[in-house]
VMD Tcl script that draws the C-alpha trace (Angstrom):
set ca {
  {127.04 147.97 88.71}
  {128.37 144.61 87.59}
  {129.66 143.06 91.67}
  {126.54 145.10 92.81}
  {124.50 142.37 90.70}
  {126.96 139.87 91.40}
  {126.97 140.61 94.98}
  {122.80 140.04 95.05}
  {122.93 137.04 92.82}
  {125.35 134.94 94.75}
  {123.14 135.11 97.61}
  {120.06 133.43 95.61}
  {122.87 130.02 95.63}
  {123.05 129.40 99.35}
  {119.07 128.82 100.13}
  {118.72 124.71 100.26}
  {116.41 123.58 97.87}
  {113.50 121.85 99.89}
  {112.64 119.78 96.48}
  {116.25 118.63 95.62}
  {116.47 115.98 98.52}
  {114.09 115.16 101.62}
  {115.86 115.91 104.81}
  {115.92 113.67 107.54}
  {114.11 116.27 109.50}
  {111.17 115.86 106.92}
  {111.25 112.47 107.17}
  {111.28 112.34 110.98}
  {107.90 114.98 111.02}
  {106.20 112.93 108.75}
  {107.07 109.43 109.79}
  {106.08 110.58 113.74}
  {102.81 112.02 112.39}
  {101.47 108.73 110.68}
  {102.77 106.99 113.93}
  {100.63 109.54 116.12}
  {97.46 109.26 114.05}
  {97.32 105.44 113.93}
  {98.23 105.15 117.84}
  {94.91 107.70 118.08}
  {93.28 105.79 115.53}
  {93.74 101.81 117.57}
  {93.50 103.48 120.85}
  {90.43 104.97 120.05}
  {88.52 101.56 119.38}
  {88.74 101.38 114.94}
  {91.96 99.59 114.84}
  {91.16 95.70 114.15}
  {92.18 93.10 111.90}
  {90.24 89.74 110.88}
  {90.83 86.46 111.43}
  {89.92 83.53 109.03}
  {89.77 79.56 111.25}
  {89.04 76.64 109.60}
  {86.66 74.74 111.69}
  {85.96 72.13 109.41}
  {87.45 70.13 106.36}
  {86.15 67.39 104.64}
  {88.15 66.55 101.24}
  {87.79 69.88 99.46}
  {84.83 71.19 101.32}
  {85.65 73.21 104.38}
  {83.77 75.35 106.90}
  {85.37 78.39 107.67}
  {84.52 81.40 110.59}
  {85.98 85.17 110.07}
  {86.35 87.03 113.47}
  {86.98 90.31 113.73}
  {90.01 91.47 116.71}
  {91.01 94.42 118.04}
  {94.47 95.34 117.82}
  {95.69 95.38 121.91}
  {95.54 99.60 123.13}
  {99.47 99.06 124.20}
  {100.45 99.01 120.29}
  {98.17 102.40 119.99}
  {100.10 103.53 123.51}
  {103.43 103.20 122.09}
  {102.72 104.39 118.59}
  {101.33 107.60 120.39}
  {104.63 107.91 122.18}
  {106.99 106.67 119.86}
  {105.25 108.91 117.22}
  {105.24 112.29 119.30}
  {109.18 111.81 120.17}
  {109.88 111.14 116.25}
  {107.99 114.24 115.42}
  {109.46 116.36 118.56}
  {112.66 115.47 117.46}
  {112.26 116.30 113.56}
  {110.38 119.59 114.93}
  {113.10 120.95 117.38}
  {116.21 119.76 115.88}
  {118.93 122.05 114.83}
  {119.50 121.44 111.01}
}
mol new
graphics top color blue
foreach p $ca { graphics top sphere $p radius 0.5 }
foreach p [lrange $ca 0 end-1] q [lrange $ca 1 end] { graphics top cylinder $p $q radius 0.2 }
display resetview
């Protein structure tokens, strides 16, 4: 009864603990996954950033104008792509 329980118990040992370490595969699923949502997110119109010129500057005074840009769609393009390969590969690889 003894290597019956010892038999059983040894088995509980070779599962990988998912919390010990992340695994590159992990990483790779989650890293293409933010990529794909922000490539949706600019190429769908939100993504933009603002601008601050000074236009003019007289001793400590200045005028200043904030504009608003779009980040380009190519940037959204290739996070799209770049993101869906990352995830792809974290998805179907063999580890």
């Amino acid at each position: 009864m003894g290597t019956a329980f010892l038999l059983l118990d040894a088995g509980a040992y070779d599962r990988p603990n998912i919390f010990a370490e992340p695994s590159m595969r992990a990483i790779l699923i989650v890293l293409g996954l933010v990529l794909l949502a922000g490539g949706l997110w600019v190429v769908f119109g939100h993504g933009s950033y603002s601008q601050t010129d000074t236009l003019v500057q007289i001793g400590s005074a200045k005028l200043t104008a904030t504009h608003d840009k779009a980040i380009p769609s190519w940037m959204g393009i290739g996070g799209i792509v770049v993101g869906a390969l990352l995830a792809a590969g974290g998805l179907f690889s063999k580890r």
